[in-house]
Each structure stands twice: as structure tokens, then as C-alpha cells.
ROSE-4610 file (N, C-alpha, C; in Angstrom, 1 decimal, always signed):
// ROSE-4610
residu = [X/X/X/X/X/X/X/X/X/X/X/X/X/X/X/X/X/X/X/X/X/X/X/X/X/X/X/X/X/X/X/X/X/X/X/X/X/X/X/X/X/X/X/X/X/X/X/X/X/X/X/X/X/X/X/X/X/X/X/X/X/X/X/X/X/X/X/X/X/X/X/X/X/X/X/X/X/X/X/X/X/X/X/X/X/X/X/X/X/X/X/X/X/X/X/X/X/X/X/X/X/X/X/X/X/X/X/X/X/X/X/X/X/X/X/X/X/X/X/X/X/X/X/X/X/X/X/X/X/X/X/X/X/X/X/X/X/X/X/X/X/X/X/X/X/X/X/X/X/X/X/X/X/X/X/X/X/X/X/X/X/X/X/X/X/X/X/X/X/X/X/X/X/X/X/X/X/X/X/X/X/X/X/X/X/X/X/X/X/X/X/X/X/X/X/X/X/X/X/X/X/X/X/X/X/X/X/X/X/X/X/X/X/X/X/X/X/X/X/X/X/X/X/X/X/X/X/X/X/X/X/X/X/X]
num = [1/1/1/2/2/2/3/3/3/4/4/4/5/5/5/6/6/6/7/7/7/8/8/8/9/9/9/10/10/10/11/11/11/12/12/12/13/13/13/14/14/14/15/15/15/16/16/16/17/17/17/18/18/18/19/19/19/20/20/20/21/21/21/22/22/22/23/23/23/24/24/24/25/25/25/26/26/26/27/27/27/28/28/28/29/29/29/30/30/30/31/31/31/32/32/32/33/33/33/34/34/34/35/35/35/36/36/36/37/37/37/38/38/38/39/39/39/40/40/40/41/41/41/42/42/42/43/43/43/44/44/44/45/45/45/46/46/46/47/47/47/48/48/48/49/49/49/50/50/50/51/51/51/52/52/52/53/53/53/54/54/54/55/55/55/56/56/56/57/57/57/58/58/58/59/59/59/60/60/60/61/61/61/62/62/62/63/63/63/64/64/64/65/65/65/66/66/66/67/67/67/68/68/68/69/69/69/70/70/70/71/71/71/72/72/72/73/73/73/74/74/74/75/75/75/76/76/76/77/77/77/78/78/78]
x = [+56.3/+55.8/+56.4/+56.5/+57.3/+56.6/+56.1/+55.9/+56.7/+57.2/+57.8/+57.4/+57.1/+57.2/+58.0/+58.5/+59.5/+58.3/+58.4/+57.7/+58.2/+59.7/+60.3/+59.4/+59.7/+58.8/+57.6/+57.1/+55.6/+55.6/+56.1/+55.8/+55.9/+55.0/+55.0/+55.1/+55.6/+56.0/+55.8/+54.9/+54.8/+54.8/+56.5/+57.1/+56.4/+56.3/+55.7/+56.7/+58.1/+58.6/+60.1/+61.5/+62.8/+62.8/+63.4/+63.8/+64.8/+64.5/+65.5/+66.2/+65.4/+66.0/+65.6/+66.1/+65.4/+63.8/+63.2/+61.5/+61.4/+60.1/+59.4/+58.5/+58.6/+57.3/+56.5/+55.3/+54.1/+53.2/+53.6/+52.4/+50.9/+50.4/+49.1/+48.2/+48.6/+48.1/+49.4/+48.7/+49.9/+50.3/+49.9/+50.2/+50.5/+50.5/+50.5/+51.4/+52.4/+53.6/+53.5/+53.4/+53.8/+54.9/+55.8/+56.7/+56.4/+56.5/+56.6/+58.1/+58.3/+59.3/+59.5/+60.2/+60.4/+58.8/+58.8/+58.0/+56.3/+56.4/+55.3/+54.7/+55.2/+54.8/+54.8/+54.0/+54.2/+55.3/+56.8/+57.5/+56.9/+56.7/+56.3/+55.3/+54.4/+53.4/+54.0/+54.2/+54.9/+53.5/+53.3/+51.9/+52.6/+52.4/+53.1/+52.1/+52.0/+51.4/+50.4/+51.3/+50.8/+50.1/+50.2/+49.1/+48.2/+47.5/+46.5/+46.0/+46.5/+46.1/+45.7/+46.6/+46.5/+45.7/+45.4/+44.7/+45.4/+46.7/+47.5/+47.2/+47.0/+46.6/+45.6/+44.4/+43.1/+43.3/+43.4/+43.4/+44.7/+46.1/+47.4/+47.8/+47.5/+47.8/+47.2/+47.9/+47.5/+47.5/+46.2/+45.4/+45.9/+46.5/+46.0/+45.7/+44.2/+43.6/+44.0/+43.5/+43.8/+42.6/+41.6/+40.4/+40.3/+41.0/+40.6/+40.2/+41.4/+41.3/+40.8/+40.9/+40.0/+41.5/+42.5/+43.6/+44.0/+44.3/+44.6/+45.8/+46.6/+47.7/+47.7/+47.9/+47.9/+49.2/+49.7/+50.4/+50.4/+50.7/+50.3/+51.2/+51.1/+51.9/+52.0/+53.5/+53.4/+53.4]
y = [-127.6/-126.4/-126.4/-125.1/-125.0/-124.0/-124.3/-122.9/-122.6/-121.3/-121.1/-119.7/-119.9/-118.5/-118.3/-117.0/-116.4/-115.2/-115.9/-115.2/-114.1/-113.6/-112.5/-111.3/-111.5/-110.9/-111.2/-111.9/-112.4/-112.7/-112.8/-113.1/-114.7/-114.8/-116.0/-116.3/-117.3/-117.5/-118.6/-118.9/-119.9/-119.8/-121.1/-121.1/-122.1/-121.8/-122.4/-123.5/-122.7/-123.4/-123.2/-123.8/-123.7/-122.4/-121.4/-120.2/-120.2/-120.1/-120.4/-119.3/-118.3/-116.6/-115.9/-114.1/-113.6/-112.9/-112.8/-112.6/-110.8/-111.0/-109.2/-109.6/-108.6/-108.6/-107.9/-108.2/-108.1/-107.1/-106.1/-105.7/-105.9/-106.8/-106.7/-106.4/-105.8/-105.3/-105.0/-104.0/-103.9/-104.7/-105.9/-107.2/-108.3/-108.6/-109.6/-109.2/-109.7/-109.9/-111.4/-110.9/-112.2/-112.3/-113.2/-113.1/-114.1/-113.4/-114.0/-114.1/-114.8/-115.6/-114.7/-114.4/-113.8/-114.1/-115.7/-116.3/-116.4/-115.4/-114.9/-116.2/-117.5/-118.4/-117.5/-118.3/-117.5/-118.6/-117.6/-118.2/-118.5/-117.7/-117.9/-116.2/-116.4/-115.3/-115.3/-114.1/-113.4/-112.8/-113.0/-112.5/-111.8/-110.7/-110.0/-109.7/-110.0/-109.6/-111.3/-112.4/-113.9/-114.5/-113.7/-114.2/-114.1/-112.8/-112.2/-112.7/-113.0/-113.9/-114.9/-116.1/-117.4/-117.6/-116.6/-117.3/-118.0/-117.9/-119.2/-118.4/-117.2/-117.4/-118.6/-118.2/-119.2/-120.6/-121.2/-122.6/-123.1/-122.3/-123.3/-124.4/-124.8/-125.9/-125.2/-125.8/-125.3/-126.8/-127.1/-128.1/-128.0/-129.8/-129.7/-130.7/-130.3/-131.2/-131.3/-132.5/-133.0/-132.9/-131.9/-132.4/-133.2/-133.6/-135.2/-136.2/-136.9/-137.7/-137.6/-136.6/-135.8/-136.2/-136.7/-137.1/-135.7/-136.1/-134.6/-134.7/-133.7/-133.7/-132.4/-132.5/-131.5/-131.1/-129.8/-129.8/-128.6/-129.1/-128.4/-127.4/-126.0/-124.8/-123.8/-123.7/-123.3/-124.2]
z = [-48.3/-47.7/-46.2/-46.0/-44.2/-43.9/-42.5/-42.0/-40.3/-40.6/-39.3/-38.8/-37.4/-36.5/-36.1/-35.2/-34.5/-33.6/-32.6/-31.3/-30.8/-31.2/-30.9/-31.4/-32.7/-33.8/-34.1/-33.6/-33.7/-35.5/-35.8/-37.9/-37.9/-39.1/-39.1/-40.8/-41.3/-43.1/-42.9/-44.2/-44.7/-46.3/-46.5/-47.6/-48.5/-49.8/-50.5/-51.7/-51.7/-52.4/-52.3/-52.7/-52.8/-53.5/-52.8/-53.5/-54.8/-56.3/-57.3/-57.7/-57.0/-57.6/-57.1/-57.3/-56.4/-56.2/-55.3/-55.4/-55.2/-55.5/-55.0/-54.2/-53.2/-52.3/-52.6/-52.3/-52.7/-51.5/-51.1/-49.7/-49.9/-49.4/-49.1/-48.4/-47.3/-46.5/-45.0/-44.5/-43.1/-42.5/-42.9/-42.0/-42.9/-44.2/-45.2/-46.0/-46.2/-47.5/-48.2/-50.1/-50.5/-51.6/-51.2/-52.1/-53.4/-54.6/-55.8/-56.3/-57.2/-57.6/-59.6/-60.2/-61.3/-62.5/-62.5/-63.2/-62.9/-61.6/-60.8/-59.8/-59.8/-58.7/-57.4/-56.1/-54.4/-54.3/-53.8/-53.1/-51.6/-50.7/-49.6/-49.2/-47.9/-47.6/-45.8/-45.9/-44.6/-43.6/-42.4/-41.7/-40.6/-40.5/-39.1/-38.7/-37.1/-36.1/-36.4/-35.9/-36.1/-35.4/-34.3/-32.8/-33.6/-33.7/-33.8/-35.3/-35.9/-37.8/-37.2/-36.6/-36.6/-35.3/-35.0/-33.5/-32.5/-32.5/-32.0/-30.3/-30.1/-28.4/-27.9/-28.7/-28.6/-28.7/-29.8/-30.5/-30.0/-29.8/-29.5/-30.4/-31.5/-32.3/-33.9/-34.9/-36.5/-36.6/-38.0/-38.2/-39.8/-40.3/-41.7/-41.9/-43.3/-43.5/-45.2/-45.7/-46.8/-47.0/-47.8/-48.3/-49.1/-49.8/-50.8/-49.9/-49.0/-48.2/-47.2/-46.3/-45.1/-44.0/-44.2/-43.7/-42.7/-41.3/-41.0/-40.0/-40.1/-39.4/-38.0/-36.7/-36.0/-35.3/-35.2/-34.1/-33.2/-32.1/-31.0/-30.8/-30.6/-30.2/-29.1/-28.7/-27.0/-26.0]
């Protein structure tokens, strides 16, 4: 999984998997795209307007946690 923003554009994607072909987007709302893959997997989910989704004004950093293990990785943004 990758996720990347672009602050120009404020969008933010997070890829779910190696693109093998080509996807349909999915509109889910004015702000949420998700791309599916032929075989209907999520290739990746597009969030425009990413400040304001991810809170990244507020918080500055995205958190992952492993609920099984509770293992957690942070990194800080900005």
C-alpha cells in the first residue's frame, strides 16, 4: 500500500495495489474517488480536498496501527 499527497492540489491517494489493467472510477461523493480494477478489487481511493479529510492541518502526522499486534507506525507531515 502507498499513500501519496500533492499539496498543490491538495488530493491525496491511497494505492491499494499494482495496477494490472485498466480501472473505473467510482464517484463517491464530491470529494472521494475509487478506483476499481476489471475484476472489481479497489485499485486505489482518491480524496480531494485532503487537508480537510485527513485533518493533516490539526494532527500533522498519519498513524498506522496493526490491530492484531497493536504495532504502530507514525509519520510526521509538514
Amino acid at each position: 500500500m502507498k499513500i501519496s499527497y500533492d499539496p498543490k492540489y491538495n488530493i491525496a491517494y491511497i494505492k491499494v495495489r499494482d495496477r494490472i489493467a485498466a480501472v473505473e472510477t467510482l464517484q463517491i461523493s464530491d470529494e472521494i474517488n475509487i478506483d476499481i480494477t476489471p475484476d472489481g478489487k479497489v485499485y486505489g481511493i482518491e480524496l480531494l480536498n485532503a487537508n480537510e479529510q485527513l485533518d493533516f492541518e490539526k494532527e500533522n502526522e498519519l498513524v498506522l496501527i496493526n490491530e492484531m499486534t497493536g504495532q504502530r507506525a507514525e509519520l510526521h507531515i509538514g
